[in-house]
N, C-alpha and C positions, 0 to 999 in steps of 0.2 A: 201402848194402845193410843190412838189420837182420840178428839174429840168425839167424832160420829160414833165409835165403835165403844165408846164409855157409857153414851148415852143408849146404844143396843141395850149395854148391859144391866143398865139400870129397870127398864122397860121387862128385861127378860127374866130378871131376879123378880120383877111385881108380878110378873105371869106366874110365874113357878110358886110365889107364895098364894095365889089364886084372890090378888088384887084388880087383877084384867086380867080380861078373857080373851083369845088369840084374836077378834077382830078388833077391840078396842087398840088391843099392841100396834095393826098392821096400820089403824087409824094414826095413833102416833107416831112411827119411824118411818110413814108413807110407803111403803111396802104390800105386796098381795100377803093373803092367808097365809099362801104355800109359800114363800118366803120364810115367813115366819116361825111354821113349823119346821121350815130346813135348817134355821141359827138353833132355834130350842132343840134339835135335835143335834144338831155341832156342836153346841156348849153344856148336854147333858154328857157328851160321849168324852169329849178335849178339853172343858172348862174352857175359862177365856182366850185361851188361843186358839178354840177355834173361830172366832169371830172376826179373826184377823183377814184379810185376803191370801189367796192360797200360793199367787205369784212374788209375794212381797218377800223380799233379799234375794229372788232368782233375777239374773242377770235377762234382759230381752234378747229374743232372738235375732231381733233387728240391728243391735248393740252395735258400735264399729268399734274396729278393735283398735286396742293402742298402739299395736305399732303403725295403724295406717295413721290415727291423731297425730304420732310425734314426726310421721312424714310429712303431713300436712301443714306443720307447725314449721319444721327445717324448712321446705322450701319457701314456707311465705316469707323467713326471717332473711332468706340467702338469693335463691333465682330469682324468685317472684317480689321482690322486696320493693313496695311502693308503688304496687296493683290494688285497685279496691278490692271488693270483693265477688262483684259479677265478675268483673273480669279476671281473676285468680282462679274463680269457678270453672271459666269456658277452659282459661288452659290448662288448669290440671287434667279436665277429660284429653283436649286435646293433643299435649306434649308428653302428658306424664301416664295417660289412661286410665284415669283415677276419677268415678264417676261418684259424683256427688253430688246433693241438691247443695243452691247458694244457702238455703236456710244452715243446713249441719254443717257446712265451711264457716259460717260466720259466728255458730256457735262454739265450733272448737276453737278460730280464733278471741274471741273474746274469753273462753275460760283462760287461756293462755295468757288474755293481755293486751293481745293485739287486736287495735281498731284500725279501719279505712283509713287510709289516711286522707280519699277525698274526702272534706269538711263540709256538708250542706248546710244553707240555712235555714236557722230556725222558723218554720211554718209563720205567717201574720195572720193576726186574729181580725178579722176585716168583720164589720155589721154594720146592716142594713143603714143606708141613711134614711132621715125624714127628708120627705117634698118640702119644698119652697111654698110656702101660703100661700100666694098669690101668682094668678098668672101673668106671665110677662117678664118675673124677676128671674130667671134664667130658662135659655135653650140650648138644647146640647144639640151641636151639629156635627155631623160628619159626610162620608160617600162609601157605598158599598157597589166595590166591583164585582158581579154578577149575570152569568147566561141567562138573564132577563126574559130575552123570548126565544130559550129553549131549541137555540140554533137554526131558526126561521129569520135572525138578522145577526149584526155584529156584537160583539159583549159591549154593553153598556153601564156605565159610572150612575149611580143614583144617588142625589146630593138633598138633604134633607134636612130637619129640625123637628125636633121633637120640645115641644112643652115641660117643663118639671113637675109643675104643679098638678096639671090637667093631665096630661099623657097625650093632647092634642096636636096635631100635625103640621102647623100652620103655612108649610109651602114644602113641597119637594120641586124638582125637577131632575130628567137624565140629561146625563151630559155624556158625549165620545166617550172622554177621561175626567179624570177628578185635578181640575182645573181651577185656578182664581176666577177667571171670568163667571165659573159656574157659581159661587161661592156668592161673590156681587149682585148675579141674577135672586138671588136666594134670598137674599138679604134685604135686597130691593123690592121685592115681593112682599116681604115680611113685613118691611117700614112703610110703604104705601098702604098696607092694608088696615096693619093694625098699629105701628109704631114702633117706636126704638126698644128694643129689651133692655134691660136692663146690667146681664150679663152671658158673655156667649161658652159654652163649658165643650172644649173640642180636644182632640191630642195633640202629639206634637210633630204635626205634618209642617213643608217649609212651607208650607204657604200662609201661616199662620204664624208660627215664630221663625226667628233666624237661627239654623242649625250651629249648635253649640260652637262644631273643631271650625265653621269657615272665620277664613281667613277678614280678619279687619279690613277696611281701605282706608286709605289718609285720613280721608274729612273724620271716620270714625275713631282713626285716635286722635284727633286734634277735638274734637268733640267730648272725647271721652264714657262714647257709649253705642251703643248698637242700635242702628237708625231699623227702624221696624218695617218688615214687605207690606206687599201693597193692601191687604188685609188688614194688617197689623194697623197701620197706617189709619184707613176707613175706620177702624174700632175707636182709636184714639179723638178719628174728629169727632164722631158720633156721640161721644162721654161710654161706650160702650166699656164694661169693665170684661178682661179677655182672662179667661182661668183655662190652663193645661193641665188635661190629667194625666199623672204618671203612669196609668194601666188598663187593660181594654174593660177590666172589673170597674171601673170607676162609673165607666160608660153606659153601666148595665141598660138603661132604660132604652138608648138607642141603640143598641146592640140584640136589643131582645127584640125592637121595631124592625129591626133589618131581616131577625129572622119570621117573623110573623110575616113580612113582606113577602118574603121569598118564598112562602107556602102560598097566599090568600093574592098577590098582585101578580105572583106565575101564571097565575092562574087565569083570573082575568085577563092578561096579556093574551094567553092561548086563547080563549074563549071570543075575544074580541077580531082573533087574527090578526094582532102587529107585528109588523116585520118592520119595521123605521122606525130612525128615533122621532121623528113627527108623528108617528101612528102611538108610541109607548105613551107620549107626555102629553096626545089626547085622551087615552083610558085613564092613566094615573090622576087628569084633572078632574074627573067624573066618581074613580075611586076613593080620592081623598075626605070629601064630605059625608061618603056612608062610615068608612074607616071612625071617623070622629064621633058620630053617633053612635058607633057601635062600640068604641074604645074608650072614650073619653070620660074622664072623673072629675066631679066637681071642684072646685079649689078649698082649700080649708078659709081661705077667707075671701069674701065678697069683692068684687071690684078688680082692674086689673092695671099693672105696675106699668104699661108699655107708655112712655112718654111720647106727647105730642112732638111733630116736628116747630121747629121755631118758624113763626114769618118772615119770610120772605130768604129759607133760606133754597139755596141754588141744588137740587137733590142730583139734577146731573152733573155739577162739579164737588161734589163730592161722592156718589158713587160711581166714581171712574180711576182709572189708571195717572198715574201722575210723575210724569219724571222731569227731572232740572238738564237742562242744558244750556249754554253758550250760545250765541250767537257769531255766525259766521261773518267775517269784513263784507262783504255780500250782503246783509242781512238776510241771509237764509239759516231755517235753523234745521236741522235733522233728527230723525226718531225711523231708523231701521231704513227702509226702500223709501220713505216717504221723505219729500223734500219744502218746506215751507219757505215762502217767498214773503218776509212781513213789510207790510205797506207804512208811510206814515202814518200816526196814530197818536191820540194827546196831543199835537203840536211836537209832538217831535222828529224829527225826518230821520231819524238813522236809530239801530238799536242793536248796531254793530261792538261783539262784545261783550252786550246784557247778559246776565243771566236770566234767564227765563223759565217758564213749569210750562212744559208741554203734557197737555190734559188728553188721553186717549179715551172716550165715552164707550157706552155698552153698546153703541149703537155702529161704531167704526167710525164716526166722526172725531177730528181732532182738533181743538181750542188751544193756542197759546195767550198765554196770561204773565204782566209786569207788573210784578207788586201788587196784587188785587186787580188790575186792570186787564179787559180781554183786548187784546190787539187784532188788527184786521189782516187777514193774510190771501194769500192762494197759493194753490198748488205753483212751485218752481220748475225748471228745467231740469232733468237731470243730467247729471255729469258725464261726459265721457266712456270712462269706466264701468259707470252703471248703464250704458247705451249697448257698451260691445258684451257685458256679458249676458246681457237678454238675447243680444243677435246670438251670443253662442250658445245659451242655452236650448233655441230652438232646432231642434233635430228631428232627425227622422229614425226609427229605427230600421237596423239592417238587416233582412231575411237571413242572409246566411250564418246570420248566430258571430259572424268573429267579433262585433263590435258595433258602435253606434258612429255614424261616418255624418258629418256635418252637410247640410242643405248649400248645395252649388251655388254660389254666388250670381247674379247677372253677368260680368264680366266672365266667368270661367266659363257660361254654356258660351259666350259670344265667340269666345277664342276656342270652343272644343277642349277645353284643357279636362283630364279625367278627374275624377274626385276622389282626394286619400283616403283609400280603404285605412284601416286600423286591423290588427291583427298578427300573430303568429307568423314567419317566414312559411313558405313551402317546403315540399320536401323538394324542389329543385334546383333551390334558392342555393348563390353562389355560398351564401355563410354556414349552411349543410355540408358544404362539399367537404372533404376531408382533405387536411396539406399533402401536398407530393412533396416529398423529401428528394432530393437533388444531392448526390454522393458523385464528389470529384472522384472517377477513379485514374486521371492521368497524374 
């Protein structure tokens, strides 16, 4: 007899000696009445076996039997040798027609011995972090690609920050794509407004760190280290401390902002009627401020971490794009289609050579600078090369579908010359025709 059905009996030996009364018994062994009078009636008639359950040493009729277990067992050890256990599941119905849930294959393997051999890892016990005290000591930034306005425009990139402390907003913008440019705008916003934070907590997008596998370039191994993108870069000049998190759980708090967006700024979107990204990032400038009121939680401690900018420092040469190049014998320097012509400057007439930091601003404007100094420039001629492939870039295109046929020149209308179609042969075209074989029969 196990434990419950001892303590039956003990109850039912007090009834019978008329220690209790059958509803104190049913009070005890939590039982109705009739229950009770059905044991007292079992264990007058069978003594304590009848108290037993009546199915207990009967085999279930559900039972599978052993010769399908030790089938079961042969093929996992032999065919199916090194199948987990879904998948040994699907093929035994499959190949062998042998229907089984994955629970009873995986308990007959394991009475047997046999586990998965794929090895999962053990679950992580992750909890809640605390907020940061204070606002300003960190923002977590990201971009959430999303049908924004519900198929009335293009999908749009929303690039944003969220507060730690606060849950406060303090700049989004959309952008096409989730772009650096967008990231600078963001940033820019942030530090004119309120000041530099302290530290920025983002994933590990490239625009942000330099991905792991790429490849070094010289100066980097002669360096001995991994020169940081153009982000990377702005965080360093700024004292900004840059934290990567290894999981989108890390993120929770902009993560959870993105989806709160995507119920409460769908919406608005609709409501307002944007179709442009200049119609979305005039309602989201409007939304932001009720958002905050309505989301936003005090800091656990007063005051806020975002540091002043320093005097007199230069905020469009450091939030902009920044690359090193060379100097051309010419003194002209280059950055893409663009060609700088640099004039004397300092007392020095030539800068053919230099190395230089050609500065690209948010604005499309571009600064080259020598050692701290900005040099004077203008736009240059461009090259050759770059002349003829603008002329060949400009085309027309061709109604008949075969292809894109370049724009006549002056001289070919003068002389009537046609213009090279592009295109597939004809079917009448001599390299259609098929050879005639020529048989000597003399």
């Amino acid at each position: 007899m196990n434990r419950k059905e001892q303590r039956r009996l003990v109850v039912l030996n007090q009834v019978g000696r008329g220690e209790l009364v059958g509803l104190e018994a049913a009070a005890l062994l939590g039982l109705s009445l009739r229950q009770v009078r059905r044991l007292l009636a079992a264990y007058g008639k069978e003594g304590a076996a009848g108290l037993a359950h009546g199915n207990r040493g009967r085999k279930p009729c559900h039972a599978l039997e052993h010769r399908l277990k030790e089938q079961v067992i042969g093929l996992a050890r032999t065919t199916y040798a090194g199948c987990n256990t879904q998948h040994f599941t699907e093929l035994l119905q499959e190949r062998e027609g042998v229907s089984l849930s994955r629970s009873s294959v995986r308990r007959i393997l394991l009475q047997a011995g046999l586990r998965s051999p794929r090895k999962r890892r053990p679950p992580k016990h992750r909890r809640r972090r605390e907020r940061y005290p204070r606002e300003g000591q960190l923002l977590q930034i990201d971009g959430s690609r999303h049908d924004w306005l519900q198929g009335r425009g293009p999908y749009l990139t929303l690039v944003g920050a969220i507060d730690d402390a606060t849950g406060k907003v303090p700049h989004a913008l959309f952008r096409e794509q989730e772009d650096a440019q967008g990231y600078f705008l963001l940033l820019r916003q942030i530090v004119a407004e309120h000041g530099i934070p302290v530290a920025l907590y983002h994933d590990r997008h490239s625009i942000f760190d330099v991905p792991g596998k790429a490849a070094e370039s010289l100066e980097e191994q002669l360096e001995g280290k991994r020169r940081p993108t153009q982000f990377g870069r702005l965080m360093e000049e700024l004292g900004i401390t840059s934290i990567a998190s290894l999981s989108p759980q890390a993120r929770g708090r902009i993560e959870r902002l993105w989806g709160t967006f995507q119920d409460r700024l769908v919406s608005e979107l609709r409501l307002a009627g944007a179709r442009t990204l200049h119609d979305a990032n005039r309602v989201l400038k409007d939304f932001l401020p009720r958002y905050n009121q309505r989301f936003a939680i005090p800091p656990a401690e007063a005051g806020a971490a975002f540091c002043k900018l320093q005097e007199g420092l230069d905020l469009d040469g450091v939030l902009c794009f920044k690359y090193e190049r060379t100097v051309g014998t010419d003194n002209v320097v280059r950055l893409g289609e663009h060609r700088l012509q640099i004039m004397p400057t300092n007392g020095r007439a030539s800068y053919a050579r230099a190395r230089v930091e050609v500065q690209e601003r948010l604005d499309g404007s571009l600064a080259v600078y020598y050692q701290g100094h900005c040099l004077a420039t203008k736009p240059a001629p461009p090259e050759a090369p770059l002349l003829r492939a603008r002329h060949m870039a400009r085309v027309v295109p061709n109604t008949s579908g075969a292809g894109i046929a370049p724009q006549a020149s002056v001289k070919e209308k003068t002389l009537n010359i046609p213009p090279i179609h592009s295109g597939k042969p004809g079917p009448n075209h001599p390299w259609r025709r098929p050879f005639k074989v020529h048989i000597d029969r003399g």
